[in-house]
N, C-alpha and C positions, 0 to 999 in steps of 0.2 A: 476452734483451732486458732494459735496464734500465730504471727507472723513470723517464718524462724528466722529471718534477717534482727531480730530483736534480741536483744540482751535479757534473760529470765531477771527478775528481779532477785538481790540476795540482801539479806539483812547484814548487818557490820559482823555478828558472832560468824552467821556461814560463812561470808568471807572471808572470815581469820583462821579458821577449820581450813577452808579451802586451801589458804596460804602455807599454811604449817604443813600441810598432806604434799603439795606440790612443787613448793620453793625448795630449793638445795641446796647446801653449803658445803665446801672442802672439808672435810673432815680427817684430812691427813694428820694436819699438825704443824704444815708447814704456810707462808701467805703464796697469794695465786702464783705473785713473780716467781717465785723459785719452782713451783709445778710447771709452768708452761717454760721452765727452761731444764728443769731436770728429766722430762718427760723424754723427749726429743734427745738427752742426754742419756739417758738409760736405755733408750732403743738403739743409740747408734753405735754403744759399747758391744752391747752384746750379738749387733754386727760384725762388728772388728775381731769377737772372739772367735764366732763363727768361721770368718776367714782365715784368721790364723790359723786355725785348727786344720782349716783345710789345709792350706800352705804347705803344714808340719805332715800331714798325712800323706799327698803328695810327693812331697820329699822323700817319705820312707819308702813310698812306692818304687822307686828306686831301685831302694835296696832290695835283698831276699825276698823279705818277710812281707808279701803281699798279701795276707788272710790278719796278722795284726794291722796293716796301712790301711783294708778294708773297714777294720772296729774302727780304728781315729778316723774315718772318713763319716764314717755314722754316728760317732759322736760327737763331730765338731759339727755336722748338721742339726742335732737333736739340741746343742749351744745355742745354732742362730735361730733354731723355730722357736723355742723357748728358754725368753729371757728368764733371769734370776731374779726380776726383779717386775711387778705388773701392775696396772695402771686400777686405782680404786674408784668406783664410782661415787658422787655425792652422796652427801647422808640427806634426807628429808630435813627440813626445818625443825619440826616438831621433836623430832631424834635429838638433833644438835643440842637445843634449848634445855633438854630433857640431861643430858650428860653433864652440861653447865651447873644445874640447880642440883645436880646432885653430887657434884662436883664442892657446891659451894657449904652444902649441908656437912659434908664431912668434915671441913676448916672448922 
């Protein structure tokens, strides 16, 4: 048995295997500045729609027609639960690289 406080030993290829399976890159399209500010942007719109929505539903509540100010009431809900727009996870290393050279075989 070895000591598991130890690092297993890995050769330079494992460890580049390792890297490429592990490591993660944006894969949007966009650089990270604009993610980490469009992120936060894209969630807080589709807030704002949600509200309004409500707002406008409320409003008509009002009036008469309280079985249609019910539907806008459910639909400016079903606005704020889900955004129009959703958040991509990194691609793996190995992916990116992969899109790249194939990418570049086509030129």
């Amino acid at each position: 048995m070895s000591d598991p406080k130890t690092r297993e030993r890995r050769s330079p290829p494992g460890d580049k295997q390792l890297s490429l399976e592990r490591d993660c890159r944006n894969g949007y399209g966009e650089n990270s500045k604009a993610s980490r500010k469009n992120i936060p942007l894209f969630k807080a719109q589709s807030n704002r729609r949600g509200r309004h929505g409500a707002r406008i539903a409320v409003n008509a509540m009002l009036d008469d027609d309280a079985l249609q100010a019910e539907r806008m009431l459910l639909l400016a809900d079903h606005k704020a639960l889900k955004p129009a727009k959703r958040k991509d996870p990194d691609r793996p290393l190995g992916e990116t690289l992969a899109r790249k050279e194939k990418a570049l075989r086509r030129e």
